[in-house]
C-alpha positions as CSV (number, residue, x, y, z in Angstrom):
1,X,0.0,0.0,0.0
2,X,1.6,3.7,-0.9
3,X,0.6,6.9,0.3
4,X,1.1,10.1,-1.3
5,X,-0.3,13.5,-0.7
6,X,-1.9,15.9,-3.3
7,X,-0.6,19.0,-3.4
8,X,-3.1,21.9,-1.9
9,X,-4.5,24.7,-3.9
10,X,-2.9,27.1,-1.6
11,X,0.6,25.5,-2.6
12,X,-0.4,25.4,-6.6
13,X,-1.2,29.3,-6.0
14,X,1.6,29.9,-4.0
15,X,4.4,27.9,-7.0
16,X,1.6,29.9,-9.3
17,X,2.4,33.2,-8.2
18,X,6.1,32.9,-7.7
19,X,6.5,31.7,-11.3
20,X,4.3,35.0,-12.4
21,X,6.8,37.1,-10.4
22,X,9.7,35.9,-11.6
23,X,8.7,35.9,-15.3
24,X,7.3,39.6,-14.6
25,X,10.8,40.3,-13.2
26,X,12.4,39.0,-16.0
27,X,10.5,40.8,-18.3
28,X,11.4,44.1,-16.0
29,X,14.8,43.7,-16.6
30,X,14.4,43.1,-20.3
31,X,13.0,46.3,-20.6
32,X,15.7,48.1,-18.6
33,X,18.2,47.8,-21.3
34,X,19.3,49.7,-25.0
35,X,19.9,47.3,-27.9
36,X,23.3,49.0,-30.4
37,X,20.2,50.1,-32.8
38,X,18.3,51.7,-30.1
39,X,21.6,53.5,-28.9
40,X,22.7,54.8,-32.3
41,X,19.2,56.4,-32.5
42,X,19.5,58.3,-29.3
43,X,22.3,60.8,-30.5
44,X,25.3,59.9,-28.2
45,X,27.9,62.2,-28.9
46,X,31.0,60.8,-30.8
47,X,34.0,61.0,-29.0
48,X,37.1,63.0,-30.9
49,X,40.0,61.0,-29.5
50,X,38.4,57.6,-27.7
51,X,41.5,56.3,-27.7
52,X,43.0,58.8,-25.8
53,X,40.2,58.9,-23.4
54,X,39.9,55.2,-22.8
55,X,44.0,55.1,-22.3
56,X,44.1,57.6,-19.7
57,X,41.1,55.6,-17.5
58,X,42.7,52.3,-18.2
59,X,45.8,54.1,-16.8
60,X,44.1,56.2,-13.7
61,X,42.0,53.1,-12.5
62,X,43.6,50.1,-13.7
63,X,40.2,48.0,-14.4
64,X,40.1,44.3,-14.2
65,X,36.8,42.2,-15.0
66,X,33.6,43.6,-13.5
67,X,35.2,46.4,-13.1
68,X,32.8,49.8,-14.1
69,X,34.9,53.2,-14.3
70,X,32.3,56.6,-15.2
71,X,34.3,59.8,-16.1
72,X,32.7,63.1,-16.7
73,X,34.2,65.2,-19.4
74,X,33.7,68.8,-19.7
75,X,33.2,70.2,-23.6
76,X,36.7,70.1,-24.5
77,X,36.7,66.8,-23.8
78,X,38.9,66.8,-20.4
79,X,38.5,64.8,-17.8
80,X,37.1,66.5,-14.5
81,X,35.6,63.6,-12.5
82,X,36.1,59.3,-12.5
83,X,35.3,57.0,-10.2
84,X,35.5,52.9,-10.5
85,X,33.7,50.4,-8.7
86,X,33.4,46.5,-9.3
87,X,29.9,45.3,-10.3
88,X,28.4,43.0,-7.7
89,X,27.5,39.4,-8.6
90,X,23.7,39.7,-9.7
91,X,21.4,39.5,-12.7
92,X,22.0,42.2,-15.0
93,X,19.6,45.3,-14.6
94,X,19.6,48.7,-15.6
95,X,18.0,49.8,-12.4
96,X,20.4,48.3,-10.3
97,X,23.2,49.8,-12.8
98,X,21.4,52.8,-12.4
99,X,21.6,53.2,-8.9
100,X,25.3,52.5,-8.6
101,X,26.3,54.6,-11.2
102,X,24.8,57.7,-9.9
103,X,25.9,57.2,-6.4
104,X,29.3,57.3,-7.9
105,X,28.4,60.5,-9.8
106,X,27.1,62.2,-7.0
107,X,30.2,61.1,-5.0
108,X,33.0,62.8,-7.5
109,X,31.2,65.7,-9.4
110,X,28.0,68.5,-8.2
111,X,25.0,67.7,-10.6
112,X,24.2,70.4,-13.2
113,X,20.2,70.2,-13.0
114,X,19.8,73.7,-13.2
115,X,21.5,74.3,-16.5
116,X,18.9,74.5,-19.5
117,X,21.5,72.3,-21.5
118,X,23.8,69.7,-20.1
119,X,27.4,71.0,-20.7
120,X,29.3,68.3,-19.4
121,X,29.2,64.1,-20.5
122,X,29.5,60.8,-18.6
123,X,31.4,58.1,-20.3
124,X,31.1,54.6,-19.2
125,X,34.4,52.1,-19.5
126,X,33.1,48.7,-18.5
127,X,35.8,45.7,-18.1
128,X,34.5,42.7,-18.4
129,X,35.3,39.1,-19.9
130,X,33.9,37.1,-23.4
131,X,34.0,39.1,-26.9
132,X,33.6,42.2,-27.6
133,X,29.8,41.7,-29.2
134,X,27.1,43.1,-27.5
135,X,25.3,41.4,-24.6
136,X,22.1,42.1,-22.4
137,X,25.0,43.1,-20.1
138,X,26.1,46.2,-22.0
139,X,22.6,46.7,-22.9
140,X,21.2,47.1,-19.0
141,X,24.6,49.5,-18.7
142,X,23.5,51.8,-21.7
143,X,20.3,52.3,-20.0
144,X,21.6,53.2,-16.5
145,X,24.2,55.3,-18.0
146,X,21.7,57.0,-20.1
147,X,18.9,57.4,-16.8
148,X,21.8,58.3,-14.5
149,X,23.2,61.4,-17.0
150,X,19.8,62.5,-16.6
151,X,18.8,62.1,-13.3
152,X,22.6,64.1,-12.8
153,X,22.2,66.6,-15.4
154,X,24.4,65.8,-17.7
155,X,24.9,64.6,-21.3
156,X,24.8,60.9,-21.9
157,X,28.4,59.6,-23.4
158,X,29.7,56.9,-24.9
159,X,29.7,53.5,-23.5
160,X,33.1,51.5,-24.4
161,X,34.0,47.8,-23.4
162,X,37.0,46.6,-22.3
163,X,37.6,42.9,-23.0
164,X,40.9,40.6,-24.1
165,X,40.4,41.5,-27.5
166,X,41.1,45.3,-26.6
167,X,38.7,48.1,-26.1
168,X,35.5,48.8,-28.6
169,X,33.0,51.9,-28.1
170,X,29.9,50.4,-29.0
171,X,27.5,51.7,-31.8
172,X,30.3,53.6,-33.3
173,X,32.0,50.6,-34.5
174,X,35.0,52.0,-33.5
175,X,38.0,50.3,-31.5
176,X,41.3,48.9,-30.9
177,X,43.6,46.6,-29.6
178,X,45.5,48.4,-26.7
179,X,44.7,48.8,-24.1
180,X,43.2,45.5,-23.2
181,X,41.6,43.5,-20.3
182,X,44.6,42.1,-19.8
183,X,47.6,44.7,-20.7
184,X,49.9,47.3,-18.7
185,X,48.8,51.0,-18.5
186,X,50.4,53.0,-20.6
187,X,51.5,56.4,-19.8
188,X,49.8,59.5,-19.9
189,X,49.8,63.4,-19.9
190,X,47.7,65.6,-17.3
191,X,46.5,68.4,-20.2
192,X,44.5,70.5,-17.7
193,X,46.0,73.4,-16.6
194,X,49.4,72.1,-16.6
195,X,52.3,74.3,-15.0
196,X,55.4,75.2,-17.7
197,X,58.8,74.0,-16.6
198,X,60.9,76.4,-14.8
199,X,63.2,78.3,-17.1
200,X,66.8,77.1,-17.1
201,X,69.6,78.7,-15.4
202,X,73.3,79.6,-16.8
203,X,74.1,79.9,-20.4
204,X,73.9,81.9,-23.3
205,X,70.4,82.0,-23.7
206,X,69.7,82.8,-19.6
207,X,72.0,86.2,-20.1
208,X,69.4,87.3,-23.1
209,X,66.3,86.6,-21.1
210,X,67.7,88.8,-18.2
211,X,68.7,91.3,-20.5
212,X,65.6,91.3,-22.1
213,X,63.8,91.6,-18.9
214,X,65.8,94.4,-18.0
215,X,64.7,96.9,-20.9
């Protein structure tokens, strides 16, 4: 003889429901994310020199996989603000990509809600592992970059990858190979506001600067 119990209607509701929220969820995050087409469409500004810009963060911050790093440039396209963070272990989710990204913004740089027109731009550099393709990843981080700019005031930027295969700024279809996921910073130049080297001393050409100076 075998016994068995069937399941109660308040335990099929229960497994019902669950299985509602989680395909709801699902769906949530689906929405919470910018296919390449979607992205080209939304006017991102191109940047003049990526490879400059995404050289000197690979250099300031060093990223490794899951590693996020936002800059804010101002309109000549110098860096005022970065700050790097490492993406927690989760689903990906705009909303959650969101959030972290403008705590971090709010950390390094005042907001700029009170301008008519954003004047300066967020640029995400996201290091991460596989190819350089998109992925539902990138697409939940174009949407929180692009909610964060304008929850922060400012000018959504471009959104570049980081991966072995080198670095790739994605619906621009422009790239390269260094740096990479895996390479040595390179070094860079500070060009804001730099101070001139002091003048020499001794010399031909020192006695004609002071006897210019003296007239």
């Amino acid at each position: 003889m075998t016994f068995g119990f069937a399941p109660s209607a308040a335990a099929s509701m229960s497994e019902s429901s669950t299985s509602a929220e989680m395909s709801a969820d699902s769906a949530n995050r689906l929405a919470r994310m910018l296919e390449p087409a979607e992205w080209s469409a939304a006017g991102i500004p191109l940047l003049r020199n990526p490879r400059e810009v995404v050289s000197g963060l690979h250099a300031r911050h060093r990223p490794t996989p899951t590693t996020a790093v936002v800059a804010v440039l101002d309109p000549e396209e110098r860096l005022r603000a970065s700050a790097s963070f490492t993406r927690r272990a989760s689903a990906a989710d705009g909303w959650v990509f969101r959030n972290s990204l403008l705590a971090q913004l709010r950390r390094v740089i005042p907001h700029d809600l009170r301008r008519r027109t954003p004047v300066r731009t967020a640029v995400l550099l996201y290091c991460r592992d596989g190819e350089a393709r998109w992925t539902q990843e990138d697409g939940a981080w174009m949407w929180g970059l692009r909610d964060a700019c304008t929850l922060h005031g400012l000018r959504c930027g471009a959104y570049i990858t980081l991966t072995r295969d080198g670095w790739q700024v994605l619906g621009e279809g422009r790239g390269g190979r260094r740096p990479s996921s895996g390479s040595r910073p390179e070094a860079f130049l500070e060009t804001a506001e730099t101070e001139p080297p002091p003048p020499r001393t001794g010399g031909a050409a020192s006695d004609v600067l002071r006897r210019a100076a003296a007239r």
